[in-house]
Each structure stands twice: as structure tokens, then as C-alpha cells.
C-alpha positions, -999 to 999 in steps of 0.1 A, spaced: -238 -12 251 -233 -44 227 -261 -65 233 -253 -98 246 -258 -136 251 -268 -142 288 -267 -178 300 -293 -167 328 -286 -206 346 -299 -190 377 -334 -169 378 -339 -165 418 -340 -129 426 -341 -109 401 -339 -111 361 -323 -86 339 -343 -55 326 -339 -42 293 -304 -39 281 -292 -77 280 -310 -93 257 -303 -126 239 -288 -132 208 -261 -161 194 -225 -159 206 -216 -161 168 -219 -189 136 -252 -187 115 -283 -200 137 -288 -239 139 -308 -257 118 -339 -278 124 -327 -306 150 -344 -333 161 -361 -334 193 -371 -357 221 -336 -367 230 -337 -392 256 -316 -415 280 -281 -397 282 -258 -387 312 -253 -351 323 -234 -353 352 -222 -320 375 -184 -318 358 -202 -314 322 -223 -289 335 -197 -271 348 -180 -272 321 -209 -258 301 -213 -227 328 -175 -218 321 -173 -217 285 -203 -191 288 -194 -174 314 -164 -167 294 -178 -151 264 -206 -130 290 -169 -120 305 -157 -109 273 -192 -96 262 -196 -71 297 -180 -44 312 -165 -58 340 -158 -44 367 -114 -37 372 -100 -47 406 -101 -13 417 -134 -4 408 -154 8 437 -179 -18 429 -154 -48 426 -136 -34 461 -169 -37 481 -180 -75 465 -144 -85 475 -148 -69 509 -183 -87 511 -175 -120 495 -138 -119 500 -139 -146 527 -163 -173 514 -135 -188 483 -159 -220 489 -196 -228 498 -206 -266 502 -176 -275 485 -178 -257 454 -148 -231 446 -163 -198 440 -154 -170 422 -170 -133 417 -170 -106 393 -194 -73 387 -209 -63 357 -206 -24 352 -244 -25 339 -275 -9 357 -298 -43 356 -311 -53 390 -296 -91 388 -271 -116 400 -271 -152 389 -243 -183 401 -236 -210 377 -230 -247 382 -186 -243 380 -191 -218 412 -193 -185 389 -208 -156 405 -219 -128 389 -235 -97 407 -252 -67 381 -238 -31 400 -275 -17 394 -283 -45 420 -253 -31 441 -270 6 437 -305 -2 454 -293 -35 480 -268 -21 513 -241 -48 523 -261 -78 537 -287 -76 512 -263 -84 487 -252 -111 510 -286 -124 513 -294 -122 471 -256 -144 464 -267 -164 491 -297 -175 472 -280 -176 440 -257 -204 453 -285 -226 471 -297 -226 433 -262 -245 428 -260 -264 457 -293 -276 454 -283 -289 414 -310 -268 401 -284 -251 378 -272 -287 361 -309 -299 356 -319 -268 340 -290 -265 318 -299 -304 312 -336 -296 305 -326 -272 279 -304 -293 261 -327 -319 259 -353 -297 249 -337 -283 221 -315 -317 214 -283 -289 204 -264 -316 187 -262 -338 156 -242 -360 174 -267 -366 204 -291 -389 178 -262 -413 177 -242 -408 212 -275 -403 233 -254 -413 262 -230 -389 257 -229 -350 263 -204 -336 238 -185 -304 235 -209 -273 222 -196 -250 196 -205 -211 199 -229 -211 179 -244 -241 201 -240 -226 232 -262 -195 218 -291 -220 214 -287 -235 246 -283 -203 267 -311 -190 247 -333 -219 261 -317 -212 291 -331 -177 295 -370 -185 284 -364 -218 315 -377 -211 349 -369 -226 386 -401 -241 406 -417 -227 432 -399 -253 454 -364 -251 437 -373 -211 446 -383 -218 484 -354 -243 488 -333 -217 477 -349 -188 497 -340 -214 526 -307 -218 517 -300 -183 514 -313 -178 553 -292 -208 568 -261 -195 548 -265 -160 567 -271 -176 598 -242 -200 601 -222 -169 588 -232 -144 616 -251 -119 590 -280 -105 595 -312 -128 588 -335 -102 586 -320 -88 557 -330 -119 536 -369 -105 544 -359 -71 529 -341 -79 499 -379 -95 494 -390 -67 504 -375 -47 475 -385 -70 448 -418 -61 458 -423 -28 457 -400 -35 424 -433 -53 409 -456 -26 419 -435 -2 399 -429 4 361 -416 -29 362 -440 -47 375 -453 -61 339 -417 -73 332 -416 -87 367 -454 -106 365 -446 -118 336 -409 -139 346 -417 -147 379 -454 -160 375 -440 -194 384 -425 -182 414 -436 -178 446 -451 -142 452 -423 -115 468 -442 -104 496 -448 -146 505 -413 -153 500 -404 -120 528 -428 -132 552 -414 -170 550 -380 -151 559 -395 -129 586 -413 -162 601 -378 -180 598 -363 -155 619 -388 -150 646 -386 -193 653 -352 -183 658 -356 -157 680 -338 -136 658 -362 -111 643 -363 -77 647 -373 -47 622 -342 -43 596 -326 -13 595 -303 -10 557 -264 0 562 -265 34 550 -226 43 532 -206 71 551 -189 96 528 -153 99 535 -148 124 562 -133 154 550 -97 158 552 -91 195 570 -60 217 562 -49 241 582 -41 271 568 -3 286 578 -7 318 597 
């Protein structure tokens, strides 16, 4: 598969492994800028703004998944219902690639990775989108896209127009969502997420304990072949088996917590012909 830009603008669950890796969207690479840009606006509609253009050209970049697609048919059937969260229009899309990962962006883009929908049942997935969007309700995806703009000060113009965020060419919006990718939430921007992700499957009627498994899984993800990958972009986050017990505790104050049991897929019975006698 073409390797790809990834504007990675939300890093809650999990992070891509091995086949989308970083590299500019087109144009030569940008030159020395200067740094230590300071004292301009970057409000939620020019972040927005930013998380569609790149979106885009990931679109364009992936295999995405068709509206038939078995994987496409079950996110719809999951997500189908919630077009909004916290006022922010939402849309959804899979990427036909086997990475364990899903990431939301600050113009309500919602991307889910089908290797995450081959190991997560139903409300798993539920519980992993639902932390994804806290990472947008909560604005952590407009300050990190801010920090990394300021960080790398993308734009000649910025020296002079420090108060305003202009429009990013390609080539631009390579450096930034390579900035983007090496940036990391907080442990609180992480729990306030985790958090998020339980209320939303609470008011929703969905199963609370499934937030503790999806944990769960990340887990036993670290103790695998992956767990050097994992250590080493999540050491800023809070530990997996933590962040399933904060869920489990969640749901027993709630009086909601019992032993999750995953939503195992049923084959399609069998159609049976009779045979004419």
C-alpha cells in the first residue's frame, strides 16, 4: 500500500502500527522557518478547516471502505444514528487497512482503521469513537493542531500576520501533520477523554462495561510484539490496565458493573433446499 501522510489529530486509543507512516502530501520539503511564533488566533472554525483539507488527501490516500463494504455496513449500523455529538456534525468512514486505530478530527471527521474493527465486537467500537470524540469535544484536537503550528511556525507569512492563521499549502500541511503525529495528549486530556467516552455510552443506553474492555485489549496489546511500539507512544499516557480499572470503578458507583461478555458475530444461517422428489 502507498505509504501515506496521516494527520494523527487524535492519539487516544490506539496509534497506527507499521504501514502508515509519514511523509509530505507533495511540494519539495520546507525550508528553515523561523520559530517561536507568538500571539496569534486559532479559533475552532480554522481548525476545522485545517482537519478537512487533510482528511481529504488521507481520503484520497486510503482504501476506503465502499458503502457496501461489510465493514462500512456495520459502522453505519453502529454509528448510523449519532449524525451529531455536542453539537458538532459528524461524519464516518473506514479505512480498509489492518492497523488497530481510529482518530476524530476537530470538523467532526471520524475515521475507524478495519484492523480495529477485526479484534473490538460492536460496543467496543462504540466505546473507542466515543473517546475519540471527547478528544474533540474537549478542544484537545484545535490546541494540538495549534501547538504544532506554532511549533514549527509553517508559514512565511505568520512573521508578519502573527495574528492571523492563513491558508496551508500541501506541502504545508505535510509539516504540520507531521508535527502532528510526533504531538501527544496529557494524561488529563486522556482521562477527560476516557470519561467522556463512558458518559457518552451511558446517556446512549450502551453498555459501560465495554469501555473497561476495549482497555482491556490495549493491554494485553502492550504485553505483545507490540508492546515496544506501544511503550514507546503512549509513555505519556496513563497506563491501559489504570485507565480499565477507572472504567470498571465508574461503573460499579453506578451500579452498573458486571463482568463484560464481547458480542460474538452469528454466521448467516444456512439457507436449506429441498430437494424435489
Amino acid at each position: 500500500m502507498k505509504k501515506i501522510m496521516i494527520l494523527t489529530i487524535s492519539m487516544g486509543f490506539f496509534l497506527g502500527i507499521n504501514s502508515l507512516n509519514a511523509q509530505n502530501l507533495g511540494d519539495k520539503a520546507l525550508g528553515a522557518l523561523g520559530k517561536g511564533v507568538k500571539g496569534f488566533t486559532f479559533s475552532n472554525e480554522e481548525a476545522a478547516a485545517m482537519a478537512t483539507a487533510a482528511v481529504a488527501q488521507m481520503d484520497k490516500d486510503n482504501p476506503v471502505a465502499g458503502e457496501k463494504d461489510k465493514y462500512a455496513i456495520r459502522l453505519n449500523k453502529l454509528f448510523g444514528k449519532h449524525k451529531t455529538e455536542n453539537g458538532l456534525a459528524l461524519n464516518f468512514k473506514v479505512y480498509l487497512v489492518k492497523d488497530v486505530n481510529a482518530f476524530a478530527c476537530a470538523d467532526g471527521s471520524v475515521r475507524v482503521f478495519s484492523g480495529l474493527m477485526d479484534i473490538m465486537d460492536d460496543n467496543e467500537i462504540l466505546a473507542v469513537i466515543g473517546h475519540e470524540i471527547g478528544h474533540v469535544a474537549n478542544n484537545d484536537t484545535r490546541d494540538a493542531v495549534k501547538a504544532a503550528y506554532k511549533k514549527e511556525a509553517l508559514l512565511d507569512a505568520v512573521s508578519s500576520q502573527s495574528d492571523k492563521v492563513a491558508a496551508l499549502t500541501d506541502s504545508q500541511l505535510g509539516k504540520l501533520g507531521n508535527a502532528m503525529i510526533d504531538s501527544k495528549h496529557s494524561r488529563k486530556q486522556e482521562s477527560d477523554a476516557d470519561l467522556y467516552s463512558y458518559d457518552f455510552m451511558k446517556r446512549n443506553g450502551y453498555n459501560v462495561n465495554a469501555v473497561e474492555s476495549a482497555f482491556s485489549i490495549l493491554a494485553k496489546m502492550s504485553e505483545g510484539t507490540e508492546a515496544s511500539f506501544l511503550d514507546r507512544m503512549m509513555s505519556s499516557h496513563p497506563d491501559a490496565k489504570e485507565r480499565a480499572e477507572n472504567s470498571r470503578k465508574r461503573a460499579e458507583a453506578d451500579g452498573l458493573y458486571k463482568p463484560y461478555v464481547k458480542i460474538v458475530a452469528k454466521a448467516p444461517a444456512k439457507k436449506v433446499v429441498k430437494k424435489k422428489k
